[in-house]
N, C-alpha and C positions, 0 to 999 in steps of 0.2 A: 702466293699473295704478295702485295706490294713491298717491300722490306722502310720501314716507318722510323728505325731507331736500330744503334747499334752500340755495340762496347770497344770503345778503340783500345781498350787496355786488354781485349780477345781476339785480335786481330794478329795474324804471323809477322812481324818485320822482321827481314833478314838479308842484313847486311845495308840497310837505310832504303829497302825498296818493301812495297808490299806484295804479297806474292798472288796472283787467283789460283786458286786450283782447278783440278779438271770437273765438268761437267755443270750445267746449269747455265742458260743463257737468255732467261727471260728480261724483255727490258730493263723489269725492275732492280735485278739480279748485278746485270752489267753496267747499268747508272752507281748501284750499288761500292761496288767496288773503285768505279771511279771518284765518287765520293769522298769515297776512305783515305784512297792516294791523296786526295788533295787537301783535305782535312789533314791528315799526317802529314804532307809537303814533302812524299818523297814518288820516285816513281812508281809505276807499277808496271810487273810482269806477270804475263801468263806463262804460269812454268809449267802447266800441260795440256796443249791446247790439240783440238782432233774433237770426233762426235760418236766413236764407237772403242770405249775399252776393248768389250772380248773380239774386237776384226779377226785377230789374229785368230781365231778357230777354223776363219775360213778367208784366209788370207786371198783367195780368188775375189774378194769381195773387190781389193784394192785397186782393183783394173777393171772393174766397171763402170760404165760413163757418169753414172749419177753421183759415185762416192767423192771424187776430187770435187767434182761441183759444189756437193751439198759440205766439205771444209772448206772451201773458199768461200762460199753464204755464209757461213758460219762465222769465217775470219771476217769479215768485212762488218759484220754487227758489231763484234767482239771491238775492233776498231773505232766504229762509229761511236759506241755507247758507255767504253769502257775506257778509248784512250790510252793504249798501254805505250809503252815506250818499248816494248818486244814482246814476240810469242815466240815461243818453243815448241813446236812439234811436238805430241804427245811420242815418246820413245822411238827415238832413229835409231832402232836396232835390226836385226836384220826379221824379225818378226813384223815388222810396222815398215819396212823400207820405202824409200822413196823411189829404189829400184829394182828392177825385176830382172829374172835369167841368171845364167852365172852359176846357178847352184843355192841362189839366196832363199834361206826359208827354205829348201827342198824344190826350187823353181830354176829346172835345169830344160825348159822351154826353147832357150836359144841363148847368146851372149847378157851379160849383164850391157842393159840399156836405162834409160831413164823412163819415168811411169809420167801419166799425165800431172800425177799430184809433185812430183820433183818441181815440176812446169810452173802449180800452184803457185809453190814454195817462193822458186826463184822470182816468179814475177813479182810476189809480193814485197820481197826483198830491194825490188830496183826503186826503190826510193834515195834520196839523200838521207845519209846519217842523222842529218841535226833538222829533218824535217819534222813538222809540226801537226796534230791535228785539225783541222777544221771543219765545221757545219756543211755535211749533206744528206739530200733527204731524195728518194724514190718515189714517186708515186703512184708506182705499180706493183704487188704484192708478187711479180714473179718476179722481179727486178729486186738486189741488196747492192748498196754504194758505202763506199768512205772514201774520205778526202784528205791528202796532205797537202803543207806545203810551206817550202822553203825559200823567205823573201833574200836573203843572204845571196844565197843564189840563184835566183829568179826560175826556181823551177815548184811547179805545181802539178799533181798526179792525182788523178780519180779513179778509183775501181769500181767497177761494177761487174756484177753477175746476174747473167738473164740466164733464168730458170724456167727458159720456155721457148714458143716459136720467135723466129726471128722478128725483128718490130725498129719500127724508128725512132729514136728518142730526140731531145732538144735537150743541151748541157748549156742551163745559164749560172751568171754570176758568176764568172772567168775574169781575172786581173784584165787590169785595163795594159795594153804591151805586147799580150800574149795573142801572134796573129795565127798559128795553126799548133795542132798537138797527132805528135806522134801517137803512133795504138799500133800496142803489142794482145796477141789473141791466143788464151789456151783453150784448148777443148779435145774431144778423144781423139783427134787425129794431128792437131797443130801445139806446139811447146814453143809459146815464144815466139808465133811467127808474127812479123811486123807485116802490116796494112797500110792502106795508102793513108796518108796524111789530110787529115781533116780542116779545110777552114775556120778561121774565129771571127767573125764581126761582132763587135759592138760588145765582146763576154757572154757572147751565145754562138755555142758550135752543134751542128744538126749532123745523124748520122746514123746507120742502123746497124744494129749487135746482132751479130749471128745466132743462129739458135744453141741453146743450152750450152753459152762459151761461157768466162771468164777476160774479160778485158780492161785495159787498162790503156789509159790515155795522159798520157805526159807533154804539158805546154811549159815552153821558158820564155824569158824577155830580157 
C-alpha cells in the first residue's frame, strides 16, 4: 500500500545519512525513502542493494542472463525514484561475487574472470562523482531509465535497460550543446563494450538498444 505518513524520529541515521535497507521497491516505497532523506536534509544510501537474499544457495543463478539484468532494472528504479547518492551491492563476498572461476564459491570452472553483473556494476559507476539526479521517464514497461547529470562538467548520462526484443527508442530533452553521446553496452556476452556514437539534434538523439542489454549513453558539451 501507498506509504501516507511516517515517524522521522523511527528512522536509522547514521553517520548524517539515511540508510535503505535491503528489499522492497514499490514506487511508493522508493519515493518513500527519498522523502525522508530530504525531509531530514541528509543523503541517502542503499546499503544493500541486489533482488535475491538466499542467490547464494544456487550461486549458478548469478550467470544467468536474466539475473544481471533484472539488478540493473532494479538499480535504475532505485535511482529514479529514490535518488540515492550510492548503492552498495548486497555482500561482495565471495558467496555473491562479482566474479567467477578461480575457486570462488567452489567455482573452479576456469580462471577467475569478470561476471556480466561486475559489467552492471562498473557501468553504473562511470558517472561523475558530483553528478546529480534528474527526471526520466520510459514509456515502455520493458524498458527502466535514470538520469544524471553533472553541469560542472558538462557531462550528462542515461541508463536504460531493455528487458526485451531489440526496438528503437527517441531520447528527448538533451542539453542544448550536447551534439553526440557515447554508449557503452552490457549484456551476456559484451562488458562494457562501446558502440558507435549516436547523433543529437535539437536534444533529441534516435537509436536502437539491443535485446535484453543494459546500456548507457554519455553526452558532454
Amino acid at each position: 500500500p501507498p506509504v501516507v505518513a511516517y515517524n522521522l524520529a523511527n528512522l536509522r541515521v547514521a553517520w548524517g545519512r539515511v540508510e535503505l535497507p535491503w528489499r522492497g521497491w514499490s514506487d511508493s516505497l522508493l519515493g518513500f525513502w527519498r522523502d525522508a532523506a530530504s525531509t531530514l536534509g541528509v543523503p541517502l544510501l542503499v546499503a544493500e542493494g541486489s533482488t535475491d537474499a538466499g542467490a547464494w544457495r544456487y550461486p549458478a543463478v548469478f550467470l544467468e542472463p536474466y539475473y544481471p539484468l533484472e539488478e540493473a532494472r532494479v538499480y535504475l528504479r532505485v535511482l529514479a525514484l529514490s535518488q540515492p547518492t550510492s548503492i552498495l551491492p548486497w555482500e561482495l563476498t565471495s558467496d555473491y561475487s562479482l566474479l567467477a572461476g578461480g575457486g570462488i564459491f567452489g567455482d573452479t570452472s576456469g580462471p577467475m574472470h569478470p561476471t556480466e553483473r561486475f559489467f552492471v556494476v562498473k557501468q553504473l559507476a562511470s558517472v561523475p562523482p558530483n553528478a546529480f539526479h534528474v527526471r526520466a521517464r520510459c514509456d515502455r514497461v520493458e524498458t527502466s531509465c535514470a538520469a544524471l547529470a553533472d553541469p560542472a562538467s558538462g557531462v550528462y548520462t542515461v541508463h536504460v535497460v531493455n528487458d526485451g526484443a531489440s526496438r528503437p527508442v527517441t531520447i528527448t530533452g538533451l542539453p542544448a550543446g550536447i551534439t553526440e553521446l557515447r554508449v557503452l553496452v552490457t549484456d551476456a556476452t559484451r562488458g562494457m563494450a562501446e558502440g558507435a556514437r549516436v547523433p543529437v539534434r535539437d536534444g533529441v538523439a534516435r537509436l536502437t538498444l539491443d535485446a535484453t542489454s543494459f546500456t548507457t549513453l554519455v553526452g558532454a558539451r
